[in-house]
N, C-alpha and C positions, 0 to 999 in steps of 0.2 A: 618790584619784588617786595614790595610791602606783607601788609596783613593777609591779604588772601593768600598767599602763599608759604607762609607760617602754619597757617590756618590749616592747609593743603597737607603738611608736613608732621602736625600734628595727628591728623584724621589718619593719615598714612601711617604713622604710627601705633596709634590705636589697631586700625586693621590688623596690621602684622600681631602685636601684641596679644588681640583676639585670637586669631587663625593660631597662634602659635601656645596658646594656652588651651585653645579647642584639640590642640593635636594633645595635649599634655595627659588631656583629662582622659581622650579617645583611647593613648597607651595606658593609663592606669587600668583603666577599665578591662583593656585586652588582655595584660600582663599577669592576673590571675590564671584565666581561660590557658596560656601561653604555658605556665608553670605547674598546671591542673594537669594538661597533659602529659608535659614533661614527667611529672611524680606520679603519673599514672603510671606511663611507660617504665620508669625505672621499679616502678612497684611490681609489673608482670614479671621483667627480669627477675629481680629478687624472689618471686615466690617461683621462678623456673630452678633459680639456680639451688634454691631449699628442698627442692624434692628430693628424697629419698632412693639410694640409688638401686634400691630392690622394690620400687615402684614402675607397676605395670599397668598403664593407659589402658581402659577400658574404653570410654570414649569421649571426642572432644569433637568440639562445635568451635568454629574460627566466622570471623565478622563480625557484625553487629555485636552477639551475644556471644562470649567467647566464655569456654567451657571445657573444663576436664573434671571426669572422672579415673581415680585410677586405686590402685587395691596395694596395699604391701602389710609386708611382719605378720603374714598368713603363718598360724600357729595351732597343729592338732591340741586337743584337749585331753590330758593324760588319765582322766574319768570316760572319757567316750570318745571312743577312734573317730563317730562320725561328725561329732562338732571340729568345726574350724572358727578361731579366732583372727580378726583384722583388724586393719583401720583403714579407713577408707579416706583418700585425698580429693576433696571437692573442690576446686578452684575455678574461681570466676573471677573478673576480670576486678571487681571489685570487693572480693571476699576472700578467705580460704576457711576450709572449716574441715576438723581430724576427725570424725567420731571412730569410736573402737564402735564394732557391732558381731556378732556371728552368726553363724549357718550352721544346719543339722543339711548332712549331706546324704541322710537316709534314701533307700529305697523307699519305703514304705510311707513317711513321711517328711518330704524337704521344706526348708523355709528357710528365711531369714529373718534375722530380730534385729529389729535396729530402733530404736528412739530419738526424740524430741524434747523439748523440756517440757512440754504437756503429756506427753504418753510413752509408752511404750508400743512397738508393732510389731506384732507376730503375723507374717506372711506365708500361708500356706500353698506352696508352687509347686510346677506340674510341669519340670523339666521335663522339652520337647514336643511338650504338646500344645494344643492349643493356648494362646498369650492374649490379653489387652497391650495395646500399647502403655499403657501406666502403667503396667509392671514391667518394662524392658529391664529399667535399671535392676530391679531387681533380680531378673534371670542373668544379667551380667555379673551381677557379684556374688548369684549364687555359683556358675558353672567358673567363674575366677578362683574362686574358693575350695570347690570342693574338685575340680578338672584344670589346675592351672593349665595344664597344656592346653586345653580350647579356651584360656582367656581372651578378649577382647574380640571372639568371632560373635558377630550374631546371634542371638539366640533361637530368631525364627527358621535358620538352618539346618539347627542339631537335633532334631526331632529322630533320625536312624542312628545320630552317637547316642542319644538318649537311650534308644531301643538296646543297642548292642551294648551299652550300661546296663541293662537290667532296669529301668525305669519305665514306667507301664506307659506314660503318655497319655495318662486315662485317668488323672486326679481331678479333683477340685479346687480349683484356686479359694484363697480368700482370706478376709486378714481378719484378726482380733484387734483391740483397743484395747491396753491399761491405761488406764489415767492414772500419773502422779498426783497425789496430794498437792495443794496448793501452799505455797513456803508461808 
C-alpha cells in the first residue's frame, strides 16, 4: 500500500471532485430554465386573477400559444347612441396589453377603430356577411360591443341575427390607415 495507492486515492478524488462540480455547473445552468418557468406560471396566475370582473372572453387559444381575447367597461356614447366604447383585454402567455378602442354599431355603416403606435385603423365591417378570416377579431369585438348578448359566438354564424338586426349583409369590408406622426 505504498504510492500506487495514494496515487489511486488521489485520482479517485479528483473523479468525484470533477463529476461533482460537473453536476454543480449542470444545476446552475438548469435552475434559470427551472425558475423561468416557475415565474412564468405564477405570471399567468396573476394576470388571471387581475381580470376584471365584467370581462367577457371573446376568445382564447390554450397550448403552445396561449391566448385570450376578452372585451369589458363597454360604454354608450352620450353624443351618439351608436358608438360604443371598451377596452379590450389581450393576454398572452407572455404579454398583456389594455387598449381603449370603439365601434359605431350603425346599420348603415359598422366598424371598428382601434390603433397602434404607428396608426390608427378604421375597419369598415359587414356584420353577417361575408368575412376574411383576418378580420374575425374584429367582428368579435364588433358584435361584443354593439350585441353583448351574442358575444363570444362566432361571427361566421350570425349572418340571419345579422339579417333580423336590420343589417344588409351586403357591405364592403375595408380599412383606412392614419398614420401618427413620428414623436
Amino acid at each position: 500500500m505504498g504510492s500506487a495507492w495514494c496515487d489511486s486515492q488521489i485520482v479517485a478524488m479528483n473523479s468525484i471532485r470533477w463529476i461533482f462540480s460537473l453536476g454543480l455547473v449542470a444545476s446552475a445552468a438548469f435552475q434559470p430554465a427551472v425558475a423561468e418557468a416557475v415565474n412564468r406560471e405564477q405570471l399567468l396566475e396573476q394576470m388571471k386573477a387581475m381580470r376584471p370582473v365584467d370581462l367577457v372572453v371573446l376568445d382564447q387559444s390554450e397550448g403552445a400559444v396561449e391566448y385570450t381575447l376578452g372585451i369589458f367597461a363597454v360604454s354608450g356614447d352620450p353624443a351618439d347612441p351608436e358608438i360604443r366604447r371598451f377596452k379590450l383585454w389581450q393576454e398572452s402567455a407572455d404579454n398583456l396589453v389594455i387598449p381603449s378602442e370603439s365601434v359605431n354599431c350603425s346599420r348603415e355603416e359598422p366598424l371598428r377603430v382601434t390603433r397602434d403606435s404607428e396608426a390608427i385603423y378604421v375597419r369598415k365591417l359587414n356584420p353577417g356577411g361575408a368575412r376574411r378570416a383576418s378580420t374575425r377579431e374584429d367582428h368579435l369585438v364588433w358584435w361584443a360591443a354593439c350585441h353583448p348578448e351574442l358575444a363570444g359566438q362566432d361571427p361566421a354564424g350570425l349572418a340571419d341575427k345579422a339579417r333580423e338586426l336590420g343589417y344588409s349583409t351586403e357591405l364592403i369590408e375595408s380599412q383606412e390607415v392614419l398614420r401618427l406622426p413620428a414623436p
